[in-house]
Structures are given as structure tokens and as C-alpha cells.
MDTraj code that builds the backbone (N, CA, C; nanometers):
import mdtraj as md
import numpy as np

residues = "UNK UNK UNK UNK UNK UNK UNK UNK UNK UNK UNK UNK UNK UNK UNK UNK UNK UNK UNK UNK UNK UNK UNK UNK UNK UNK UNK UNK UNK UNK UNK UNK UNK UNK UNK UNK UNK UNK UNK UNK UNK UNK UNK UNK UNK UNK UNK UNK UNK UNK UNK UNK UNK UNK UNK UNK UNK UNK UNK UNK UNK UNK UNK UNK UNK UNK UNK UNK UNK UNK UNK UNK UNK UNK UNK UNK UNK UNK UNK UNK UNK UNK UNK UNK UNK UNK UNK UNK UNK UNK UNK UNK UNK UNK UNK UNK UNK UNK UNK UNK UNK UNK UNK UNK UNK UNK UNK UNK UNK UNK UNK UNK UNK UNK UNK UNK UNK UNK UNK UNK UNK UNK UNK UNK UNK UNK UNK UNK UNK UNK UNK UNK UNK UNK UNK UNK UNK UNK UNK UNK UNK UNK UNK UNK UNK UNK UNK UNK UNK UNK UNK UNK UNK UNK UNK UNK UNK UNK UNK UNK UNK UNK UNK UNK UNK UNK UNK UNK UNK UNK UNK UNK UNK UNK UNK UNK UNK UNK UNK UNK UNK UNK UNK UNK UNK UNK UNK UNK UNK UNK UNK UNK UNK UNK UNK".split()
xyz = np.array([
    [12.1388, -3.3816, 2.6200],
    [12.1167, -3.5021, 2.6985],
    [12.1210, -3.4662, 2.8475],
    [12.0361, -3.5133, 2.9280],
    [11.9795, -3.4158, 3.0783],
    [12.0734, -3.5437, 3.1617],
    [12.1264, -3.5335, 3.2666],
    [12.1779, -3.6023, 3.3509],
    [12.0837, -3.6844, 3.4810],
    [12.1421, -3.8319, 3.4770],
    [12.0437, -3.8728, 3.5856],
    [12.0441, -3.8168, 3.7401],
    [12.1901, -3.7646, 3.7705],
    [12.2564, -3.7557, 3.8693],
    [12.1644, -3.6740, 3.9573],
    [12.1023, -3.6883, 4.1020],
    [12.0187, -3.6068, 4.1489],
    [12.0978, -3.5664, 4.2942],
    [12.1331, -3.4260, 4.2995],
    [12.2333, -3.3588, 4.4281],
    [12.1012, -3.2797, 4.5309],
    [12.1017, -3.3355, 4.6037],
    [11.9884, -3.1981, 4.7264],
    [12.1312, -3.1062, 4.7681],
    [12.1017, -2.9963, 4.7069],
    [12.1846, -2.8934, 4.7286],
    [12.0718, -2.7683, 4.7940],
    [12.1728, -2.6721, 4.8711],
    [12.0918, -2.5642, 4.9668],
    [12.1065, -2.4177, 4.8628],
    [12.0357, -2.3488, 4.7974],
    [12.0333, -2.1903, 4.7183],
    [12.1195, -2.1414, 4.8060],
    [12.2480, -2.0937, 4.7018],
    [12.3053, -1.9973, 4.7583],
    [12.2480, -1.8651, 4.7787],
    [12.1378, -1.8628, 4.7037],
    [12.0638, -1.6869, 4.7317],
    [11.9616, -1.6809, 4.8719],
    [11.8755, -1.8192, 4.8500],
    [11.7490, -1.7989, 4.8948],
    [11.7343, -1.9132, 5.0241],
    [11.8662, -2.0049, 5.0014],
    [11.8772, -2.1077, 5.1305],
    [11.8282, -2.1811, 5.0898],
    [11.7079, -2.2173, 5.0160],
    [11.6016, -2.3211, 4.9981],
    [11.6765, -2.4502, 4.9468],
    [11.6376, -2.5667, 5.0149],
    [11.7116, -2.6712, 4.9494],
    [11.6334, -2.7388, 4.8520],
    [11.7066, -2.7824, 4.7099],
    [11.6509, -2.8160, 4.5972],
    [11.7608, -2.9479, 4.5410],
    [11.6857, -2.9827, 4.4399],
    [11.7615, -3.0783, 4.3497],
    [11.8494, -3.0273, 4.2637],
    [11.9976, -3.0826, 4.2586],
    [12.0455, -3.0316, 4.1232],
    [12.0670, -3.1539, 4.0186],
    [12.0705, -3.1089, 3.8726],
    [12.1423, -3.2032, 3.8089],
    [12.2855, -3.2037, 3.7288],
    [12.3813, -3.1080, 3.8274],
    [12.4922, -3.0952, 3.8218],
    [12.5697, -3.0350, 3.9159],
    [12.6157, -3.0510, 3.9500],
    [12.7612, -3.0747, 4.0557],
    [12.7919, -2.8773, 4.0647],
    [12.7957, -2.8252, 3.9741],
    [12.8163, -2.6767, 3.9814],
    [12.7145, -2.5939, 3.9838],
    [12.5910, -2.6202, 4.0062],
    [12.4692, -2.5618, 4.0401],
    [12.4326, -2.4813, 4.1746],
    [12.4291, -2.4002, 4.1637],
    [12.4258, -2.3465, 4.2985],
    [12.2938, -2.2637, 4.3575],
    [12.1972, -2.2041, 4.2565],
    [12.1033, -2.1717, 4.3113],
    [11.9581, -2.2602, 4.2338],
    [11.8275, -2.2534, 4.3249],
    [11.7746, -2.3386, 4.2672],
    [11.6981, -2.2801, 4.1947],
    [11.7052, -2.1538, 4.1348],
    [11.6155, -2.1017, 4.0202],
    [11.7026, -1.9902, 3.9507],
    [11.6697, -1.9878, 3.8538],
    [11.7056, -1.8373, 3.7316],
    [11.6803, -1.7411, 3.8014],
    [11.5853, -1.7001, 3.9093],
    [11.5272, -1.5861, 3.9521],
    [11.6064, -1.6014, 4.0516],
    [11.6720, -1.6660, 4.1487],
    [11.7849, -1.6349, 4.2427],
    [11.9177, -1.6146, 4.1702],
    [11.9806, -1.6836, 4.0760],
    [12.0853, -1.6577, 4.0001],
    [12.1101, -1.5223, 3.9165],
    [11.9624, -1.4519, 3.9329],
    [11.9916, -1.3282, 3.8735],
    [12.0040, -1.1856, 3.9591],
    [11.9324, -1.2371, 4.0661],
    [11.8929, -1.1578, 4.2242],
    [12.0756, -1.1531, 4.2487],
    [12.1623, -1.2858, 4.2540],
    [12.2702, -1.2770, 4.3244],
    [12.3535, -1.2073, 4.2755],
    [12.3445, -1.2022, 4.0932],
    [12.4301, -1.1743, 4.0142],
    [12.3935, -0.9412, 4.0256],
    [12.3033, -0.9397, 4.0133],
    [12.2741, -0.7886, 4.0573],
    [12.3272, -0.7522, 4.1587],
    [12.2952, -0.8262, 4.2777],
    [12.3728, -0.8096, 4.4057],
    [12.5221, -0.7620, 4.4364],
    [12.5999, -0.8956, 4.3339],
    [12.7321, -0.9075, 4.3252],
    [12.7807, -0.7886, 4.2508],
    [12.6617, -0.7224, 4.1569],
    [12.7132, -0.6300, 4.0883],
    [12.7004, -0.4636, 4.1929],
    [12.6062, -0.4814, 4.2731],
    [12.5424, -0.3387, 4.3670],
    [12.7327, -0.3416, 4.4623],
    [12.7491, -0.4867, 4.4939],
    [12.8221, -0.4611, 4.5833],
    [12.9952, -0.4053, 4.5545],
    [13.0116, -0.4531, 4.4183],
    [13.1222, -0.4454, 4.3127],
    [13.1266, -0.2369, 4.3175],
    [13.0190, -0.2062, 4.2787],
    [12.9995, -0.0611, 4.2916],
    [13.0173, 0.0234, 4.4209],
    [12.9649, -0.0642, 4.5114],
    [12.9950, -0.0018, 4.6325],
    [13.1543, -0.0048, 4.6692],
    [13.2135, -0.1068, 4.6350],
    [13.3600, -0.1033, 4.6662],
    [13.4343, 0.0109, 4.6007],
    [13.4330, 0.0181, 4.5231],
    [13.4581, 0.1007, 4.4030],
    [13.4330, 0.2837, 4.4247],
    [13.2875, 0.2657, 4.4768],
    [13.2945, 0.4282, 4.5288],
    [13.3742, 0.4433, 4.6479],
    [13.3941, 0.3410, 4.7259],
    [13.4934, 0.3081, 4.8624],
    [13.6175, 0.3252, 4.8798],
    [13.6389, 0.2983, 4.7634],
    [13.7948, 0.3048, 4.7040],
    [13.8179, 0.4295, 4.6846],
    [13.7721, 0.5087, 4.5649],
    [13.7248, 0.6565, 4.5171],
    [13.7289, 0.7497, 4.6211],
    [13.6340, 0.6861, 4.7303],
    [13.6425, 0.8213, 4.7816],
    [13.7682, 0.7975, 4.9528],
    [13.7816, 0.6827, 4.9629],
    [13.9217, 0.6843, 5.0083],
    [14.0729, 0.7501, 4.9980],
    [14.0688, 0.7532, 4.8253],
    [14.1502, 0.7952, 4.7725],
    [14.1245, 0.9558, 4.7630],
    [14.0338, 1.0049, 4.7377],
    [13.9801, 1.1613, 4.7837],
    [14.0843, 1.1813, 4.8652],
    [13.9648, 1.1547, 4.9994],
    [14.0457, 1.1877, 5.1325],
    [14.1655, 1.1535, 5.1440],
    [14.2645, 1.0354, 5.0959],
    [14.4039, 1.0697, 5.0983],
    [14.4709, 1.1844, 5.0678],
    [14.4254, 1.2062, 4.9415],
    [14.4609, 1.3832, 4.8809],
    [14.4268, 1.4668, 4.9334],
    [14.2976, 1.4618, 4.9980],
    [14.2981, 1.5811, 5.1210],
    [14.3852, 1.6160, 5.1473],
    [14.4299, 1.5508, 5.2537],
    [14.4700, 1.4451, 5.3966],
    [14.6341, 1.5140, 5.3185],
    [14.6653, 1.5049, 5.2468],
    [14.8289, 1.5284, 5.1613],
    [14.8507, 1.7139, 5.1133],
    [14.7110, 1.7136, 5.0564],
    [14.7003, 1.9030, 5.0205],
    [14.7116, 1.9551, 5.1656],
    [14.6348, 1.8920, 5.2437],
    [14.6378, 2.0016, 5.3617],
    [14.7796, 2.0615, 5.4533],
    [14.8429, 1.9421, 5.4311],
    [15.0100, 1.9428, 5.4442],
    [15.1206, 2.0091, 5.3893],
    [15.0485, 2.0860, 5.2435],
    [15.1281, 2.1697, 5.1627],
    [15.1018, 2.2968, 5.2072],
    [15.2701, 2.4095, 5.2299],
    [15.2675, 2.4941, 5.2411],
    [15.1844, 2.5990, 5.0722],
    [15.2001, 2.5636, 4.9443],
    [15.1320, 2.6156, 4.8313],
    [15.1108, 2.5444, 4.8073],
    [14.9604, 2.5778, 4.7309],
    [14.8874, 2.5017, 4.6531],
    [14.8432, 2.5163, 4.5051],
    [14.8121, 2.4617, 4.4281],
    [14.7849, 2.4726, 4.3071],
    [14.6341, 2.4905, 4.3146],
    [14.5848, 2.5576, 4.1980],
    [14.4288, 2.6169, 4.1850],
    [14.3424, 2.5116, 4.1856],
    [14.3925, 2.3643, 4.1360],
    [14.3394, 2.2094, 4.1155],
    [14.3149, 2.1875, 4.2663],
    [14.4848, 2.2079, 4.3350],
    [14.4611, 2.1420, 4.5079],
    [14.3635, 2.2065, 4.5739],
    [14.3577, 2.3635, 4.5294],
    [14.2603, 2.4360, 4.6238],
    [14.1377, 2.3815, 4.6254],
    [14.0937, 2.3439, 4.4633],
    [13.8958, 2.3610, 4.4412],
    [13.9030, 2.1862, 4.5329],
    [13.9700, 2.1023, 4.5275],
    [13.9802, 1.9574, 4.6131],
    [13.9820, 2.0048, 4.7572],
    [14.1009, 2.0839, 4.7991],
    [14.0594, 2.1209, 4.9369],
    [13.9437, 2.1846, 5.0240],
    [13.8819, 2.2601, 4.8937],
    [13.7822, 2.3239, 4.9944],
    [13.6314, 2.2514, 4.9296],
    [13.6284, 2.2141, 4.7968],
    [13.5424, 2.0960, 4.7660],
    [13.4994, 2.2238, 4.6826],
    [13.4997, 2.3300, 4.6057],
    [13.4688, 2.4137, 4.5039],
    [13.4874, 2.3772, 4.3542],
    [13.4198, 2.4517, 4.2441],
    [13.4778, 2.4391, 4.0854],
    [13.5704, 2.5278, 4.0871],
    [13.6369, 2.4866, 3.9752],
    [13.7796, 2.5892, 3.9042],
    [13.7469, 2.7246, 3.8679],
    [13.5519, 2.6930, 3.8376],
    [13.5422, 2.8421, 3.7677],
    [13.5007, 2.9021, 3.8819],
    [13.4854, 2.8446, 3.9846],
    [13.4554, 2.9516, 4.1312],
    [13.5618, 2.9998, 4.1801],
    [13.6998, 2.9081, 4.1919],
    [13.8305, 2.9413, 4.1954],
    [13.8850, 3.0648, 4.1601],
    [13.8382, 3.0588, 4.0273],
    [13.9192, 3.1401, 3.9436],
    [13.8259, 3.2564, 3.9670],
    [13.7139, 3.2880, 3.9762],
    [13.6460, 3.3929, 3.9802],
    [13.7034, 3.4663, 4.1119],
    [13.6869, 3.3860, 4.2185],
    [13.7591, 3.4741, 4.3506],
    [13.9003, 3.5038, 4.2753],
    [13.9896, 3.4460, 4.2336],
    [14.0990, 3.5176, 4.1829],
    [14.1015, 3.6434, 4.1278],
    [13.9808, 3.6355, 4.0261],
    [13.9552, 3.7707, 3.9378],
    [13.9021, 3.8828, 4.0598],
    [13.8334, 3.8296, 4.1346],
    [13.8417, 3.9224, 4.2616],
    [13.9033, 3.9865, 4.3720],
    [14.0066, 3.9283, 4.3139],
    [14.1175, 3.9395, 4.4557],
    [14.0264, 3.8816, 4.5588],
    [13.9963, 3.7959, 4.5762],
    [13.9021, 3.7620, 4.7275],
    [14.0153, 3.6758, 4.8077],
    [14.1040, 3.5758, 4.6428],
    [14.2152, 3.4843, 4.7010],
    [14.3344, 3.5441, 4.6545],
    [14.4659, 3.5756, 4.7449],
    [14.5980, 3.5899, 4.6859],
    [14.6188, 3.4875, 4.6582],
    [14.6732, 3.5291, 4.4816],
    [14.7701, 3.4215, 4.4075],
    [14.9318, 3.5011, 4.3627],
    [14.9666, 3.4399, 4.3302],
    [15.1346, 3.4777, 4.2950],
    [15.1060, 3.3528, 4.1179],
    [15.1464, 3.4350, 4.0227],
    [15.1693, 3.4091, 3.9065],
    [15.3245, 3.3602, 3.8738],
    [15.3180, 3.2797, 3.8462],
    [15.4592, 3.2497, 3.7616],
    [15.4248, 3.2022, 3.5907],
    [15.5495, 3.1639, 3.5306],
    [15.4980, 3.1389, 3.4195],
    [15.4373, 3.0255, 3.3973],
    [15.3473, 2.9536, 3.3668],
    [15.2549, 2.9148, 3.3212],
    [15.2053, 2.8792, 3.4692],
    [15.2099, 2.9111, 3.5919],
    [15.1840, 2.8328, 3.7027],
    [15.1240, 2.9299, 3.8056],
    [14.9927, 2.9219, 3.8468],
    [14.9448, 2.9987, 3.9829],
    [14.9935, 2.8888, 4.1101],
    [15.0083, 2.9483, 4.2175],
    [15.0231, 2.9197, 4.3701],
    [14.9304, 3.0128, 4.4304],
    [14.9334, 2.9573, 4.5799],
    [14.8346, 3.0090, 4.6211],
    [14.9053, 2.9377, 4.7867],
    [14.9597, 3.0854, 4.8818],
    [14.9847, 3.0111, 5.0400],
    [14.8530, 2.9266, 5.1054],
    [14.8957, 2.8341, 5.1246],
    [14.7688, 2.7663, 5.1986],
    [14.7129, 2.9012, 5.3737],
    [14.8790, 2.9572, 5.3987],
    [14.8598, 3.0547, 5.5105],
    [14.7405, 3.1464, 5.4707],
    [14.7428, 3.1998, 5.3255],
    [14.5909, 3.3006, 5.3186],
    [14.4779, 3.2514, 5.3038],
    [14.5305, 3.1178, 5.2490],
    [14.3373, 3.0332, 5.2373],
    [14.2878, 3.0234, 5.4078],
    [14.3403, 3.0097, 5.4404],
    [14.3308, 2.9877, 5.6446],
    [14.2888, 3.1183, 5.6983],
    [14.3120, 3.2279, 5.6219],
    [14.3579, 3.3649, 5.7024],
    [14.1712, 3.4490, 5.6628],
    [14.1052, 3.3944, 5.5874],
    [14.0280, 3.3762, 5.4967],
    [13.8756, 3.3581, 5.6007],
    [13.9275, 3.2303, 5.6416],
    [13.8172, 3.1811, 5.6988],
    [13.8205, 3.2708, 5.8677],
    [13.9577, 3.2858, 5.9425],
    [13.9728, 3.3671, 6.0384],
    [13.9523, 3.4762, 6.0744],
    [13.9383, 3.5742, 5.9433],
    [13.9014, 3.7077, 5.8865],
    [13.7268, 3.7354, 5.8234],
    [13.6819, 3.5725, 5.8403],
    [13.5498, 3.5910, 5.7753],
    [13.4633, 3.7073, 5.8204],
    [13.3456, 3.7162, 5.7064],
    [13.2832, 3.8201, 5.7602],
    [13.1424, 3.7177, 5.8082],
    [13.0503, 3.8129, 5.8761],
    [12.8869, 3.7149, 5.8840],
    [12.8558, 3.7053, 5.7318],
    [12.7652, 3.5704, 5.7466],
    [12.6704, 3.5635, 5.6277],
    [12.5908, 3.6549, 5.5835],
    [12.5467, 3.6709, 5.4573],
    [12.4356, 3.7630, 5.4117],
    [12.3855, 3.6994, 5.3166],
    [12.2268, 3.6799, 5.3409],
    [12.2164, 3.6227, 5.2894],
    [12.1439, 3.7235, 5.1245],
    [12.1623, 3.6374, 5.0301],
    [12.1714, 3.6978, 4.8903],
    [12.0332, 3.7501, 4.8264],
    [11.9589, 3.9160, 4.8615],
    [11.8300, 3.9435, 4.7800],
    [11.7661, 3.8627, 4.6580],
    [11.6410, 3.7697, 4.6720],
    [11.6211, 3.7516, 4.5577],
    [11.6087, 3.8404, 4.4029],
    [11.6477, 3.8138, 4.3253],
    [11.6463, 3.9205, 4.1977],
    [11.4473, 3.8672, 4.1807],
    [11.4602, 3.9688, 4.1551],
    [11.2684, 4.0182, 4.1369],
    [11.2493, 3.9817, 3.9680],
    [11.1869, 3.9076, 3.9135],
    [11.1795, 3.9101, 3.7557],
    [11.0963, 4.0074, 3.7447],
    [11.0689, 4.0582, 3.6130],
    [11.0173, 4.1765, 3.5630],
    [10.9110, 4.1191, 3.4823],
    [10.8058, 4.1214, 3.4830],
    [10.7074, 4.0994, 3.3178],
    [10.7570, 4.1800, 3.2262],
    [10.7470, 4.0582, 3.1293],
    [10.7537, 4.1144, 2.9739],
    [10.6328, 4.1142, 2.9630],
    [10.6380, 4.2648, 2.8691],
    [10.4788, 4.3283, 2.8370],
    [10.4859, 4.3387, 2.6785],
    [10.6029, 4.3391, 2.6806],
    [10.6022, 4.4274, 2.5163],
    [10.6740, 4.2788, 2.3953],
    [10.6040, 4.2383, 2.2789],
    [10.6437, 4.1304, 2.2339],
    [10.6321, 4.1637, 2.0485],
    [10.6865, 4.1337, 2.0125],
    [10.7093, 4.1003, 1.8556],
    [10.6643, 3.9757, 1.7786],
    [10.5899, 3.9632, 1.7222],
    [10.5271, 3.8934, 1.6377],
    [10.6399, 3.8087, 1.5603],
    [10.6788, 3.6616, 1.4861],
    [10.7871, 3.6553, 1.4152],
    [10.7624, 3.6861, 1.2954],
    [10.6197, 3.7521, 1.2413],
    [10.6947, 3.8242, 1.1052],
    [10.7436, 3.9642, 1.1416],
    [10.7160, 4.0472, 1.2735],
    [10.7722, 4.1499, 1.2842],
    [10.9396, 4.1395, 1.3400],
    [11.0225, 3.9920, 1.3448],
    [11.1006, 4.0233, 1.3843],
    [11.1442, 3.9749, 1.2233],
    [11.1114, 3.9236, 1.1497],
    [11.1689, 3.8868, 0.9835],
    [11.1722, 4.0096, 0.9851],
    [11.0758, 4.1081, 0.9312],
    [11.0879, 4.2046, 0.8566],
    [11.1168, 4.3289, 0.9433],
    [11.2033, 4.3297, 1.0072],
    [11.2474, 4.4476, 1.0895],
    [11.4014, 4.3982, 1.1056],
    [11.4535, 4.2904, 1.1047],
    [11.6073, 4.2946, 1.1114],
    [11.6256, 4.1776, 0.9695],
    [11.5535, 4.1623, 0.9260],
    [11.5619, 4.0453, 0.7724],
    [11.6457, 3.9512, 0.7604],
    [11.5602, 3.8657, 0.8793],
    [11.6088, 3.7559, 0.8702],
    [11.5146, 3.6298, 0.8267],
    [11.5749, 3.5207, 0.8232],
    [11.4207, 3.4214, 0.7570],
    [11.3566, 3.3673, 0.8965],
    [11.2903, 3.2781, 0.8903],
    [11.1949, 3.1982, 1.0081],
    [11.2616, 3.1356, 1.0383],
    [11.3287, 3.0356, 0.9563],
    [11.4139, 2.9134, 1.0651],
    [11.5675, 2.9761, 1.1461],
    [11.5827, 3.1113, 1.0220],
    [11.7095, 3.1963, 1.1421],
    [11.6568, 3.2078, 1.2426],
    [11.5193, 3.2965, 1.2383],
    [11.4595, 3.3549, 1.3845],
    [11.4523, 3.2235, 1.4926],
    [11.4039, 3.1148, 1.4495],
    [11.4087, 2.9911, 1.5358],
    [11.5399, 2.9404, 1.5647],
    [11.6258, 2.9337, 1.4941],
    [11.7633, 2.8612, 1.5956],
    [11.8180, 2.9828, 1.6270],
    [11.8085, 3.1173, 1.6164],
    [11.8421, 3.2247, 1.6810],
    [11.8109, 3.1921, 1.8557],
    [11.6495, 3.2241, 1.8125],
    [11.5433, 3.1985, 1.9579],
    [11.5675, 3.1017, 2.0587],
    [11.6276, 2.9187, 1.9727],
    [11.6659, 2.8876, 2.0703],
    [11.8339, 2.9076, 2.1253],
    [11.9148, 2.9266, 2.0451],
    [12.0184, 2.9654, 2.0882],
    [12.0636, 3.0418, 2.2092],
    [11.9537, 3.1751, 2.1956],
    [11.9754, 3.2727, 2.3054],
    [11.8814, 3.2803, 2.3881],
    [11.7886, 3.1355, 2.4126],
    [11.6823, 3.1284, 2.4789],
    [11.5541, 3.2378, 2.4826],
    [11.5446, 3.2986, 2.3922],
    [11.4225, 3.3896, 2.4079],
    [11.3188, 3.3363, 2.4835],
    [11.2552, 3.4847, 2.5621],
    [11.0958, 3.4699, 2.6208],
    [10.9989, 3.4300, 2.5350],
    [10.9093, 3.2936, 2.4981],
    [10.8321, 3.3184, 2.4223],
    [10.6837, 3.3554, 2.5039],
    [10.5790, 3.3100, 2.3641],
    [10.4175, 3.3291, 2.4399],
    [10.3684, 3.2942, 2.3106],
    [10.2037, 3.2304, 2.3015],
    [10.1831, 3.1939, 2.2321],
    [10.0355, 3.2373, 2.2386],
    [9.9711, 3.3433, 2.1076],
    [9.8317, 3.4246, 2.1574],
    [9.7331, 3.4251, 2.0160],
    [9.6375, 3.3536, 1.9999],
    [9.5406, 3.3215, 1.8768],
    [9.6436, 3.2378, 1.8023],
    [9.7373, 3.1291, 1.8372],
    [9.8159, 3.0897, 1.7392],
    [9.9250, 3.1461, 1.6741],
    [9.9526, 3.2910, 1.7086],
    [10.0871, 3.3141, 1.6901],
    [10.1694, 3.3093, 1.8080],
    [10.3052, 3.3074, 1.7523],
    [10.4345, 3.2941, 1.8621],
    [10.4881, 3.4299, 1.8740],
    [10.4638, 3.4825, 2.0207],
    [10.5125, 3.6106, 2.0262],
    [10.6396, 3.5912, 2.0855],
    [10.7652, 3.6993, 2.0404],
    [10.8733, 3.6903, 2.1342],
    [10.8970, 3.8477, 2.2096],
    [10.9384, 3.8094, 2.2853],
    [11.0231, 3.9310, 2.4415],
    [11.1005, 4.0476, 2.3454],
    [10.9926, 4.1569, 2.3233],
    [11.1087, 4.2491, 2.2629],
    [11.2227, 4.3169, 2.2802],
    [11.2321, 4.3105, 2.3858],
    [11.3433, 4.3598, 2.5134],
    [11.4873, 4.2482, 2.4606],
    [11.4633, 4.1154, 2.4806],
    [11.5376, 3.9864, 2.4325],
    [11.5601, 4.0307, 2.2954],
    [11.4841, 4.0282, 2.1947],
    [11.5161, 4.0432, 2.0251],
    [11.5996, 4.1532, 2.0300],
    [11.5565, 4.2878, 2.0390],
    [11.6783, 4.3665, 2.0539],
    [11.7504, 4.3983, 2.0750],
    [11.7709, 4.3506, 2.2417],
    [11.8983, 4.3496, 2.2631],
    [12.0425, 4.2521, 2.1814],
    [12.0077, 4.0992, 2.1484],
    [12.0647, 4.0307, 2.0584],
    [12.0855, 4.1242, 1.9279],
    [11.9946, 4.1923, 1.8564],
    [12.0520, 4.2586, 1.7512],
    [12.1042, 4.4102, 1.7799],
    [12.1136, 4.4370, 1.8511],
    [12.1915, 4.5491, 1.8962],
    [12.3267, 4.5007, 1.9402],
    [12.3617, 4.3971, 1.9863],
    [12.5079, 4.3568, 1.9564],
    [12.5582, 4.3383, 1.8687],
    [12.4800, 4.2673, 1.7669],
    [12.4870, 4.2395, 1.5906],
    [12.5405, 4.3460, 1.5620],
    [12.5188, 4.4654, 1.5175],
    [12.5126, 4.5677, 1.4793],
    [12.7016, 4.6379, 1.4987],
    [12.7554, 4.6428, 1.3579],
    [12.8799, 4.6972, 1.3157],
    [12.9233, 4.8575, 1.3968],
    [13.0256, 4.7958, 1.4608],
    [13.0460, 4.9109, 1.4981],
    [13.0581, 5.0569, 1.4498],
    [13.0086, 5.1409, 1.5273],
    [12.9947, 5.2947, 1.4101],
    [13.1766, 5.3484, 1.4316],
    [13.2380, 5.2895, 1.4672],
    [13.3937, 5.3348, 1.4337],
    [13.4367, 5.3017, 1.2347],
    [13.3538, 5.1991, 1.2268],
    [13.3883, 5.1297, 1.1093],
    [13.3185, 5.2507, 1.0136],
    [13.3729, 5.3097, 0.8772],
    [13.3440, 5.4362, 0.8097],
    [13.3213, 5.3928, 0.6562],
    [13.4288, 5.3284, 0.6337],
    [13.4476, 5.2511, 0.5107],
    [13.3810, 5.0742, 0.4777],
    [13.3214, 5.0671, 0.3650],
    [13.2903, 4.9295, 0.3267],
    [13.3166, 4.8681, 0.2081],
    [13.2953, 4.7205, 0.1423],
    [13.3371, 4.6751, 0.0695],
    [13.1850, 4.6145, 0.0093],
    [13.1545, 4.6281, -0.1031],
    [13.0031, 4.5403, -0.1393],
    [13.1318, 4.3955, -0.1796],
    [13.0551, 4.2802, -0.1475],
    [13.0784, 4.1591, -0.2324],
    [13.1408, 4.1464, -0.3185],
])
top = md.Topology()
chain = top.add_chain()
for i, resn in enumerate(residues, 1):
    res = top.add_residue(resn, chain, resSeq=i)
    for name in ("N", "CA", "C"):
        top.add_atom(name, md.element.get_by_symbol(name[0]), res)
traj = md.Trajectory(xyz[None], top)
């Protein structure tokens, strides 16, 4: 049952003044009520990354204040991954001090780091090589005996080079062998067991 009641109310989205026929109506079309409601949602997000990254920079703002740091505070302080972290560790590039279950790290050598830097260099591109030389997939079945759909979730597993020539699928022989040359039982092993 539609109401007689007629309100000239102003769109809260679009300004336009319209008729309502209820008292809680606020925009004068579906297509502004959905414009506002997206809006309300863009702006909900924006707060939110606002917040986020407020809270970042507090932790900065708090790590930078610590005489040691943890491998977590470091990759936050300098804005790095854990596995870049940890790789300079494996390098000695960063002193750490080990305890039991716990690395530190003086914030004094992370500083000493950048003071000690060397110039940039910048990094040779690696040159790719053509693959020339390729294996057919019945020559890779019947040379390490395996079936077709092995050779295929093999292939994609370890990403092989493919190519594709009169309709067959050639693969990177360089790639195939090397994968089965890791396969391959070590020759320390002397003794075996059949099944």
C-alpha cells in the first residue's frame, strides 16, 4: 500500500530536489543510493589503510629506538623480506648474535652498514643461452622410462623449455637431464633389495 504523503526533499548524493513518499528517504533515485553506498564503502577503505599504515609508522617510530633488534624488527625497519634478511645473515653481510631459539641484531651495526657503504654496481645482465639441442617425448619415455603423463607433470613441475615442430612437443635436453641426473642413486650405494 503506497503512501499519500508527498515530502520535496533535496538528494543526499546528487542535491537534486525530488518528491519523497516517506519521511526516511534520502536520495531521489536507486542510482544515487548506490553511487553513495560505494562511496561510503571507497571511503571506509581509505580509513582503514590510514589506520594500517599509521600504525606501521608507529612501529617504526618504536624499532628505531631499540638498542637490538629482532630479524621481524629489522625486515619492518628497513622495509625488506625475512628471506632477504636471512640471506645477508648467511652472508655475514649482517652481524647477528644467536641465542637459543632467538637472533638479535645491534641496531649500532645496521647503522654502521649504511656509513661503511660501498658505491652501487649495478648488476650484469645474465645473457640466456639458446637451446639447440631437444628431445622428442617419446625419446624422453624411452630413455629414462617413464610414461607421458609422468613426463607432463614432471615438465610442468620443473618448468621445462618447451617447442613445438610438425606437431610434436620438443623438450630442452640440457633441462631433461639434468632433472634425471639428480634422480639417479647414489654410486656410494653397492648393495640392493628387489621388491
Amino acid at each position: 500500500m503506497s503512501s499519500n504523503i508527498e515530502i520535496i526533499k533535496r538528494c543526499g548524493w546528487c542535491g537534486k530536489e525530488f518528491v519523497a513518499r516517506k519521511t526516511s528517504t534520502e536520495y531521489c533515485s536507486h542510482r544515487c543510493s548506490g553511487l553513495t553506498y560505494k562511496e561510503r564503502k571507497r571511503q571506509q577503505k581509505i580509513e582503514a589503510f590510514k589506520s594500517e599504515y599509521a600504525k606501521a609508522t608507529d612501529e617504526v617510530t618504536e624499532i628505531e629506538k631499540l638498542e637490538f633488534l629482532s630479524p621481524t624488527q629489522l625486515c619492518q625497519l628497513l622495509g625488506i623480506s625475512r628471506a632477504t634478511i636471512y640471506r645477508y645473515f648467511a652472508d655475514n653481510a649482517i652481524t647477528t648474535v644467536q641465542f637459543k631459539g632467538k637472533t638479535l641484531i645491534r641496531r649500532k651495526d645496521v647503522d654502521s652498514l649504511f656509513e661503511d657503504g660501498h658505491k652501487y654496481l649495478k648488476r650484469p645482465k645474465k645473457k640466456s643461452e639458446p637451446i639447440t639441442e631437444f628431445y622428442t617425448s617419446k625419446d624422453v619415455q624411452e630413455k629414462y622410462g617413464i610414461s607421458n603423463s609422468g613426463l607432463y607433470e614432471i615438465a610442468k613441475r620443473e618448468n621445462w623449455p618447451k617447442t613445438q615442430q610438425r606437431g610434436k612437443t620438443l623438450w630442452s635436453r640440457k633441462h631433461v637431464d639434468a632433472y634425471f641426473a639428480k634422480q639417479q642413486p647414489s654410486d656410494e650405494i653397492s648393495e640392493w633389495y628387489t621388491a
